[in-house]
LORO-852815 format. One line per 2 residues: for each residue x, z, y of C-alpha. Coordinates in Angstrom, 3 decimals. Each point is the difference from the previous one (the first is absolute). Layout:
BEGIN
X Z Y | ...;
***
This chain:
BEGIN
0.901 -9.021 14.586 | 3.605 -0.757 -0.340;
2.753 0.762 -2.286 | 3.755 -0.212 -0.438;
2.028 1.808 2.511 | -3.983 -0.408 1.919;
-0.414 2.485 -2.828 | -1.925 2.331 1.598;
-3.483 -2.359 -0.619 | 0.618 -0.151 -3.537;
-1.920 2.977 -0.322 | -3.002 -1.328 1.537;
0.256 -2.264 -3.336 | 0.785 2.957 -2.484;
-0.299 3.207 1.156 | -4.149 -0.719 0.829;
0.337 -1.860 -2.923 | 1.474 1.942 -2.453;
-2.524 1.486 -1.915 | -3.813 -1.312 1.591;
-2.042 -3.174 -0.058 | -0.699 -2.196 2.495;
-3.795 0.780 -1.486 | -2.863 0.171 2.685;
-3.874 1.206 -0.746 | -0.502 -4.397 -0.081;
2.503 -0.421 -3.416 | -0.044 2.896 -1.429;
-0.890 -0.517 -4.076 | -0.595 2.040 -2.747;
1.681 0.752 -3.174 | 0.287 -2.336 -2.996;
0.882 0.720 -3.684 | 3.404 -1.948 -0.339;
1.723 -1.730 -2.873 | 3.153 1.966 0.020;
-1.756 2.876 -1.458 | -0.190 -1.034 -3.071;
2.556 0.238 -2.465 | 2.535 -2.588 0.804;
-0.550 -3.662 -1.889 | 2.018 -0.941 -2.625;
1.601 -2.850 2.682 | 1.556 2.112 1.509;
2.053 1.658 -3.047 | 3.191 -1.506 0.820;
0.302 1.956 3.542 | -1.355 3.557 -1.466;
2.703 -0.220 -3.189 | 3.086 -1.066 2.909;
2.927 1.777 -0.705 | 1.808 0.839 3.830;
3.364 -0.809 0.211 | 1.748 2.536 2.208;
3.491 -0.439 2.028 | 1.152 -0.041 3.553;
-1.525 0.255 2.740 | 2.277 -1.547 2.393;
-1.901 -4.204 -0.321 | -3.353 1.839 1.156;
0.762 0.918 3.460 | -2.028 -2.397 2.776;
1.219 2.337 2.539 | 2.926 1.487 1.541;
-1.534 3.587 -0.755 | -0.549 -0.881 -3.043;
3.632 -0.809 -0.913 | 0.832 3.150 0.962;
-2.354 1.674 -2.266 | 0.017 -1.808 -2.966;
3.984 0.743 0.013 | -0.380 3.818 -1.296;
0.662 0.241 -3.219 | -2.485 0.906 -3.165;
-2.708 -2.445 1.655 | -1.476 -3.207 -2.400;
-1.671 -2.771 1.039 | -2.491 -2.388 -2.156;
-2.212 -2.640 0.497 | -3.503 0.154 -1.712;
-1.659 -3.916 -1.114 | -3.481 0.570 1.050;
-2.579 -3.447 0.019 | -0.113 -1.249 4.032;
-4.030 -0.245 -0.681 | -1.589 2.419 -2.385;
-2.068 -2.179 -0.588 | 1.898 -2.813 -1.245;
2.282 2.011 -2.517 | 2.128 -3.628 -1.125;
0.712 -1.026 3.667 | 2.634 1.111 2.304;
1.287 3.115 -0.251 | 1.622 2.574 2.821;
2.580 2.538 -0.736 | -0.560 3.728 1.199;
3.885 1.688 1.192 | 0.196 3.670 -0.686;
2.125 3.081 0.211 | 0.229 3.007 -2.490;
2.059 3.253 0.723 | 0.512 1.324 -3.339;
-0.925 3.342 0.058 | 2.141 3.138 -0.109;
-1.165 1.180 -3.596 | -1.773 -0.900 -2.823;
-2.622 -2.518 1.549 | -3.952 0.828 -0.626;
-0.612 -3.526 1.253 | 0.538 -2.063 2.854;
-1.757 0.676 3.469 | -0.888 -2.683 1.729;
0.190 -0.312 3.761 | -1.548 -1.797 2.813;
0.692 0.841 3.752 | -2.823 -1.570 2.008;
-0.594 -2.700 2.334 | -1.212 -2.647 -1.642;
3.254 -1.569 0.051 | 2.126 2.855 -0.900;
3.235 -0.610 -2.122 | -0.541 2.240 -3.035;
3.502 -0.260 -1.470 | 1.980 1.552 3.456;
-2.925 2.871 0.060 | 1.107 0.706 -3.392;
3.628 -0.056 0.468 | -0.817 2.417 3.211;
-2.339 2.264 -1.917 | 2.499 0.529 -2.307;
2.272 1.400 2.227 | -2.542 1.984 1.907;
-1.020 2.053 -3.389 | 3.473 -0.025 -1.101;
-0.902 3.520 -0.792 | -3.335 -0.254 -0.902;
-1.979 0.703 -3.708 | -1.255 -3.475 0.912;
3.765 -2.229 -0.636 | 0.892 2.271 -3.001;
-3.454 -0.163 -1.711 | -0.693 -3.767 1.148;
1.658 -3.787 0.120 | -0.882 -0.680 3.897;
-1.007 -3.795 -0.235 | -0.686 -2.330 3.333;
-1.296 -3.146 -0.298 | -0.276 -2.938 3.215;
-3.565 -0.886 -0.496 | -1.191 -3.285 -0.002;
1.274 -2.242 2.880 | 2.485 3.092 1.492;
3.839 0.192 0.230 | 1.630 -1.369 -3.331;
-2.948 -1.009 -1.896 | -0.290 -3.568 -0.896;
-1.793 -1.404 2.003 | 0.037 1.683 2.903;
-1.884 -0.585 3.431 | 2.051 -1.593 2.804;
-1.633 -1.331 3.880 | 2.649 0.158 2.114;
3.571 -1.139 0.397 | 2.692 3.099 1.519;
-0.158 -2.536 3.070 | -3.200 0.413 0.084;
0.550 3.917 -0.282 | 2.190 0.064 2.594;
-1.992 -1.805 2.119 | -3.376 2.219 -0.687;
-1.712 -2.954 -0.917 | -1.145 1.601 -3.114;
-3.938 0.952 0.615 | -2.365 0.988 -2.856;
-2.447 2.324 1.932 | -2.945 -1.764 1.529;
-2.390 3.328 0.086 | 1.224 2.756 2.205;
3.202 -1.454 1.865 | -1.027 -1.059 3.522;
-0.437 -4.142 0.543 | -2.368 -2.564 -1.133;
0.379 -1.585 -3.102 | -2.667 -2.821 -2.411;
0.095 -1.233 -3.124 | 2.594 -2.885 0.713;
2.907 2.968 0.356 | -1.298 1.716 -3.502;
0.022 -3.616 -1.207 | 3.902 -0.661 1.519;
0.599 3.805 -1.448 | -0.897 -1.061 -3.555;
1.091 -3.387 0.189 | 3.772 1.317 0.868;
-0.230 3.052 -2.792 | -1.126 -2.370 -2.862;
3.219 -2.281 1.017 | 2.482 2.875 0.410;
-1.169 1.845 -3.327 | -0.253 -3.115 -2.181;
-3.627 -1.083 0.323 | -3.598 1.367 -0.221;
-0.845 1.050 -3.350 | 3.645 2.503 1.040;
-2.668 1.070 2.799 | -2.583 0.626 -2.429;
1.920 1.994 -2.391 | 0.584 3.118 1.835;
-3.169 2.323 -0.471 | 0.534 3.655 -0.822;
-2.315 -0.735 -3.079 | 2.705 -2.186 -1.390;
2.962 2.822 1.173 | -2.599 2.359 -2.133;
0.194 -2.043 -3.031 | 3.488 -0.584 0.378;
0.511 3.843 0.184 | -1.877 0.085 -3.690;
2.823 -2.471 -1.352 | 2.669 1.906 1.697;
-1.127 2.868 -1.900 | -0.197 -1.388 -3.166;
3.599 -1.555 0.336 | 1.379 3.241 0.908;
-1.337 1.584 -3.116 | -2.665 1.912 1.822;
-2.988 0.654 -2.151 | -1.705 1.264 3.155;
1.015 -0.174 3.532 | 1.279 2.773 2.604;
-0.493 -1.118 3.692 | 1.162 1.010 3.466;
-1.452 -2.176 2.401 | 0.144 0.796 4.004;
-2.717 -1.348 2.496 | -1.080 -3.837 -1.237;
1.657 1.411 -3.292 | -2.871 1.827 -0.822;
-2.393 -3.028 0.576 | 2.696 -1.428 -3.112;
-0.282 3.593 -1.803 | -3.761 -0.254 0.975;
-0.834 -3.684 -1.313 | 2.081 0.797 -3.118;
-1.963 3.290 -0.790 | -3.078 -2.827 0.220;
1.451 -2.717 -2.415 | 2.205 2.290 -2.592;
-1.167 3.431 0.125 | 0.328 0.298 -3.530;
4.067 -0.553 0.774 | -0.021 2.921 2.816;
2.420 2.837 -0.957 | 0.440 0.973 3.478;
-0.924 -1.182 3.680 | 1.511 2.039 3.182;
-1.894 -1.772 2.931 | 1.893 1.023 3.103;
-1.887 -1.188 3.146 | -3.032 -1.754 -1.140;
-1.738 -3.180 0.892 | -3.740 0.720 0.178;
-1.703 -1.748 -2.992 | -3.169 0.075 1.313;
0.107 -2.008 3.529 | 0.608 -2.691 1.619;
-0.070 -0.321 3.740 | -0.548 3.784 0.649;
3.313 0.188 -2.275 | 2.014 -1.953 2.269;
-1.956 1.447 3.187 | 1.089 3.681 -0.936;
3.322 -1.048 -0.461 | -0.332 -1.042 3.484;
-1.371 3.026 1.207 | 2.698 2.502 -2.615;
2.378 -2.255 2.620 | -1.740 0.963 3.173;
-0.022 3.622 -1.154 | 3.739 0.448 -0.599;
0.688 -2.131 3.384 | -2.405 2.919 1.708;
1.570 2.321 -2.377 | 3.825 -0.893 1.412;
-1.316 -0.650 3.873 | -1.335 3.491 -0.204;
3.588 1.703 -1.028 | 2.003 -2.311 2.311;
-2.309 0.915 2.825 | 1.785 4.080 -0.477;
4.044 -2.091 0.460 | 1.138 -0.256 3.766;
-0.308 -3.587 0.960 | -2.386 -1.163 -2.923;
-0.888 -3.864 1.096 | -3.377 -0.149 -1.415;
-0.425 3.050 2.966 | -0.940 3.673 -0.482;
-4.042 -0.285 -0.608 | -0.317 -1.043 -3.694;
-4.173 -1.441 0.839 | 2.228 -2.989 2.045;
2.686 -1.000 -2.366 | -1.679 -3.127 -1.300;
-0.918 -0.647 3.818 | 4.022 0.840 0.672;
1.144 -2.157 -2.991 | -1.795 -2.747 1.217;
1.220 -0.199 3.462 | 4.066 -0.324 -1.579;
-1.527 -2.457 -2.865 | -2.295 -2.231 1.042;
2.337 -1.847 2.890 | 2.448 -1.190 -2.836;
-3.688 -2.114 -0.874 | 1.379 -2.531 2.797;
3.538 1.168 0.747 | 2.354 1.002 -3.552;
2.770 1.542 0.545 | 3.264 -1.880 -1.033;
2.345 1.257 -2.055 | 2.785 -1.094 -2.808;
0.924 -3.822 0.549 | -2.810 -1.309 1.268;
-2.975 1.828 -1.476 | -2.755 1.721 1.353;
-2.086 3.027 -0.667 | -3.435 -0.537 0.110;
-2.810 2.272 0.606 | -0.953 -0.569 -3.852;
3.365 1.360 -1.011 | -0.827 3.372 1.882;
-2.851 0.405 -1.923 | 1.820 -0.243 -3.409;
2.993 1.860 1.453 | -2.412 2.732 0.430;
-1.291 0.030 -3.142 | 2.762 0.010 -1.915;
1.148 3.247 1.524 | -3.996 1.460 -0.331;
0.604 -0.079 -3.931 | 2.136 3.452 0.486;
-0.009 2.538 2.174 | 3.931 0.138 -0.426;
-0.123 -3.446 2.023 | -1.889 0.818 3.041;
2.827 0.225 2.176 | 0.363 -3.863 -0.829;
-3.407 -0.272 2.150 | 1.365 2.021 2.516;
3.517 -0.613 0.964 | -1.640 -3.775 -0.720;
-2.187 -0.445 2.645 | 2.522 2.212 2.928;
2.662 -2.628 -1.233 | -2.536 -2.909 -0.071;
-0.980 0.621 3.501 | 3.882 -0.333 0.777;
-0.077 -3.252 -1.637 | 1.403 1.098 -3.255;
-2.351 -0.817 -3.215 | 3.475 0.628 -2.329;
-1.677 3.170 -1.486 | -3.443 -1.313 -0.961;
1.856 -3.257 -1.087 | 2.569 1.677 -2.524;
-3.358 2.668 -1.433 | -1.430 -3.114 -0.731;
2.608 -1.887 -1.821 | 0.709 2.762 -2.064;
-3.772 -0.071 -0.847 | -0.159 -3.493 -1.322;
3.634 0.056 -1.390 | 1.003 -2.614 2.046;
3.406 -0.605 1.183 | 1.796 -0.886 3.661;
1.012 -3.607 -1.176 | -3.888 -0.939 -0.822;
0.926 0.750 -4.347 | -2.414 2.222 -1.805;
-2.706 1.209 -1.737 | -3.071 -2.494 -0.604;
-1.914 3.537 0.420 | -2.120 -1.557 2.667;
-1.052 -3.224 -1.546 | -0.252 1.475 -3.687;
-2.430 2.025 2.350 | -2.244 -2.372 1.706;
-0.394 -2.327 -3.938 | -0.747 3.020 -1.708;
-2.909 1.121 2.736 | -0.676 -3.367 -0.505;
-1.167 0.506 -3.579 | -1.428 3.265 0.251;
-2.232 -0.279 2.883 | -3.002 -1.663 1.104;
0.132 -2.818 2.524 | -1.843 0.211 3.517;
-1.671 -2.752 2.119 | 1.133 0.248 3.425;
-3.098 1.379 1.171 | 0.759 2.960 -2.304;
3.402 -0.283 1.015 | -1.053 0.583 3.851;
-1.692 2.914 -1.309 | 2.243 1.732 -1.905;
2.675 -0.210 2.676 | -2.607 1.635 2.206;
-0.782 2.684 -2.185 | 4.251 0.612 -0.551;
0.295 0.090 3.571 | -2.527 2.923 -0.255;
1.871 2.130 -2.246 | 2.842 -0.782 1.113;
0.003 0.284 3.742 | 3.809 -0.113 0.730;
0.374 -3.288 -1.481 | -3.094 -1.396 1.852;
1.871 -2.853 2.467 | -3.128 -0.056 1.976;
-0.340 -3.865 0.108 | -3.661 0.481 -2.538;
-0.451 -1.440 -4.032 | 0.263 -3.659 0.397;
3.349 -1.786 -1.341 | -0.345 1.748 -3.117;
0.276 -2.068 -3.480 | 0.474 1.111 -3.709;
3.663 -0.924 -0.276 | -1.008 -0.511 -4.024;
-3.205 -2.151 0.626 | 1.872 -3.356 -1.213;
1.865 1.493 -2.699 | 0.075 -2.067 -3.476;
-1.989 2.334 -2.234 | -2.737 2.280 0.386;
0.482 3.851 -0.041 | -0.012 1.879 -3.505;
-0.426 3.533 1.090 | -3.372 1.468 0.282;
-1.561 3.307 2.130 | -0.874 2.420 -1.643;
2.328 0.498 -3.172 | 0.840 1.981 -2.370;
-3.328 1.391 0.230 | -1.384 1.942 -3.377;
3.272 -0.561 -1.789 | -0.807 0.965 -3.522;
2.690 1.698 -2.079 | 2.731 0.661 2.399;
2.130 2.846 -0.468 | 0.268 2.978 2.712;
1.992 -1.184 3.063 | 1.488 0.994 3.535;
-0.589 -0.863 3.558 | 1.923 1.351 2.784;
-1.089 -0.267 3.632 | 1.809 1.077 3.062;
-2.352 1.751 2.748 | 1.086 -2.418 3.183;
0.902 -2.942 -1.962 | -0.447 -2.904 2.338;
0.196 -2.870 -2.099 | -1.769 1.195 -2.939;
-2.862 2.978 1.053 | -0.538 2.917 -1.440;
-3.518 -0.633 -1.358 | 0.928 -3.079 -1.493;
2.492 1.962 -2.346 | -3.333 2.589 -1.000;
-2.511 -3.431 -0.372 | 3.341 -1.410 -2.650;
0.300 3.556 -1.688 | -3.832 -0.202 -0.710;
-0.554 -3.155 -0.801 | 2.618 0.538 -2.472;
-1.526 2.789 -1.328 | 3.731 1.753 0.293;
1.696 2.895 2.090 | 1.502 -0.170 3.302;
2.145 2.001 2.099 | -0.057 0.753 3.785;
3.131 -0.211 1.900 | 0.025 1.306 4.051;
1.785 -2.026 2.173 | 0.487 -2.903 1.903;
1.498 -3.214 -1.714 | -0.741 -2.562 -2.860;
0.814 0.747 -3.801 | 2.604 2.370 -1.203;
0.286 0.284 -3.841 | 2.825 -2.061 -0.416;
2.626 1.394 2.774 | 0.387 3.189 -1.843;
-0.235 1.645 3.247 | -2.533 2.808 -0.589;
0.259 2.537 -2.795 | -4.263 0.747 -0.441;
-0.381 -3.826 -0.096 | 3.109 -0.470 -2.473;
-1.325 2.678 -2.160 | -3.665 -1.744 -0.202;
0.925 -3.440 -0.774 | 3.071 1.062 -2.493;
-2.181 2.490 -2.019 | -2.866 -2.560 0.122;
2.207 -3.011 -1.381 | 2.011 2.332 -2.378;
-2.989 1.972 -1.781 | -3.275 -2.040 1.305;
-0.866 3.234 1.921 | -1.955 -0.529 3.096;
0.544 2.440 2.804 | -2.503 2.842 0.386;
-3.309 -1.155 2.173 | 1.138 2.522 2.961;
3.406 -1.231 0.041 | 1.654 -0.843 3.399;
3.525 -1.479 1.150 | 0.994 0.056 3.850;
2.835 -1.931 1.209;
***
């Protein structure tokens, strides 16, 4: 995997990343009752009474997009104290940046946002929400809040690996698992070694868990004036919305779950997601084989065979590009999956690979950037590395024996990505990482208490399956709605009316949809 203007592999970091565990069958553990639960201690008083101080947005930017949307007007920016370790209270402490759209009316509450990933930035979703539902129930009825969890975009502090040389360069490797090559535990060593340095140490490494983003989300609540909390989270959002449900349900108003994270798995979680990505690849292959001149051929049963033939020489031979750079077979593979995540983005795949044959990777390359919000001159979002620390705390770590064997198994369900060089090489980028994880499989099981809630799952959603989105909904004990169609998450781009309708009259009046109720997009 690369990134920078390598972009392209960034997704072999993320976008398999972005909502799974690197779980298999060998680590896969069980729930435990956790701390958080309870009612919170009287040490940590001073961050619950925090009164936010709200002004300009301009100081929060750490990206050029971000300077151009922090410049519309009505936005407010904050930062939250929250402790560094929850569970030393008096020690260091990290500030939480958000973003609140005041909303069009007389305000019910706030509603707080978070867009995915891990590794996400909360307060530009917001900002872009807003302007999406301009006309939406949602922004006259609601103060949209985003937040940059722990370790992402202008939270303090925030997790840095690489230099923009280094970007530039594609020197910027976090994926050990999937991407083709052969990698031990002295390069997940060097990989940790050069992220504690860059983000100011270890115990900055070891404070990135989505249970601490979930009890930071209880403090943000309280210092909004919340009594109880209304939450849209999209993809790994609704492992946040999920985990929070688990440790606070007695502070749920509301929880829209848009493209859910499985609670319930662990390495056939991240193996589906694999296989929801092999589906939409057969899915597209199958449509472009009805175009004139498709180049993954006319006879859908021999587009992986097809794909492989235009992908798998750039194992030994990139093709060069930009000043210097070179696009690697691993970039292919997260070029293609970026564009997999919609069907609107297909034609990236296509026109790709008939201008990739010509020597041209420009299209998969700019798809890609766009992606991971980074920019030409190596500048951008710390998406990818907020990312990999994040997984990092969440997940379980594997030997390299279990390594071996879950890249085997990927290469199974996901045949197009298969470099056909077998399972050895692989290593658990996280296995030297300062702290161990904090997230355990399965939660928010039998959550006592919790208030009716919604889960919406997209028919050929690639990243985040179907099923997964019914498993959430019933663990939860809540309602979901079925959307038909082929991408990943929709509630917050306004861009259906059924959808809109749902999640608005859900949020607004606690409603739920009716059982039988079905969107198509």
């Amino acid at each position: 995997m690369s990134l920078s203007t390598k972009a392209p592999g960034l997704v072999l970091a993320t976008a398999l990343l972005l909502t799974v565990t690197a779980c298999t069958n060998d680590t896969e553990s069980t729930a435990a009752p956790h701390p958080e639960s309870a009612s919170p201690s009287a040490d940590l008083d001073s961050f619950y009474s925090q009164k936010l101080s709200f002004g300009a947005c301009a100081d929060y930017a750490t990206t050029k997009a971000d300077e151009k949307i922090f410049a519309a007007p009505g936005l407010e920016c904050a930062r939250l104290k929250v402790p560094l370790d929850y569970a030393e209270p008096h020690g260091p402490s990290g500030e939480v940046a958000l973003l609140r759209v005041p909303a069009r009316g007389r305000a019910k509450g706030s509603l707080v946002l978070n867009p995915g990933g891990p590794g996400g930035p909360g307060m530009s979703f917001a900002a872009v929400t807003a302007k999406a539902l301009a006309k939406s129930p949602l922004t006259e009825h609601f103060d949209l809040v985003g937040f940059d969890p722990r370790g992402v975009g202008a939270t303090k502090p925030a997790i840095s690996c690489f230099t923009d040389e280094e970007y530039l360069a594609g020197d910027t490797q976090t994926e050990f698992l999937l991407a083709a090559g052969t990698y031990t535990e002295k390069d997940s060593r060097a990989l940790t070694d050069k992220c504690a340095k860059a983000s100011g140490g270890p115990k900055n490494l070891a404070a990135v868990s989505s249970r601490d983003s979930v009890r930071d989300t209880d403090i943000l609540r309280a210092a909004l004036g919340d009594d109880k909390l209304s939450f849209l989270g999209q993809s790994y959002g609704t492992r946040i919305g999920a985990l929070y449900a688990e440790a606070f349900p007695q502070n749920v108003r509301a929880l829209v779950l848009d493209g859910a994270v499985d609670p319930r798995l662990g390495s056939e979680r991240r193996l589906s997601q694999y296989a929801g990505f092999q589906r939409s690849f057969d899915v597209m292959a199958a449509n472009c084989a009805t175009q004139k001149d498709c180049p993954l051929g006319d006879d859908p049963k021999k587009a992986t065979q097809e794909f492989h033939k235009i992908a798998r020489p750039l194992l030994d031979r990139p093709v060069p590009y930009g000043e210097g750079q070179e696009f690697t077979y691993n970039d292919l593979i997260g070029g293609v999956i970026v564009a997999l995540y919609s069907k609107e983005s297909w034609p990236v795949i296509t026109k790709g690979l008939t201008e990739l044959r010509a020597g041209r990777p420009d299209r998969f390359v700019k798809a890609s950037q766009l992606f991971a919000g980074r920019e030409p001159d190596g500048g951008g979002s710390n998406y990818d590395v907020a990312n990999f620390a994040i997984n990092c705390m969440d997940e379980a770590r594997l030997t390299p024996e279990q390594a071996a064997r879950f890249r085997s198994k990927a290469y199974t369900m996901l045949p197009f990505a298969d470099p056909g060089r077998g399972s050895d090489g692989a290593q658990d980028a996280c296995a030297s990482w300062p702290a161990e994880p904090k997230t355990t499989y399965p939660f928010s099981d039998r959550v006592e208490g919790l208030p009716s809630t919604l889960t919406i799952s997209i028919t050929g959603d690639p990243s985040t399956p179907f099923d997964a989105g019914v498993r959430l909904a019933r663990t939860l004990g809540g309602s979901m709605l079925k959307v038909n169609g082929e991408q990943h998450t929709i509630a917050a781009s306004g861009t259906n009316a059924c959808v809109n309708t749902a999640v608005a009259d859900y949020l607004i009046t606690l409603h739920t949809p009716d059982p039988d109720t079905e969107c198509t997009i």
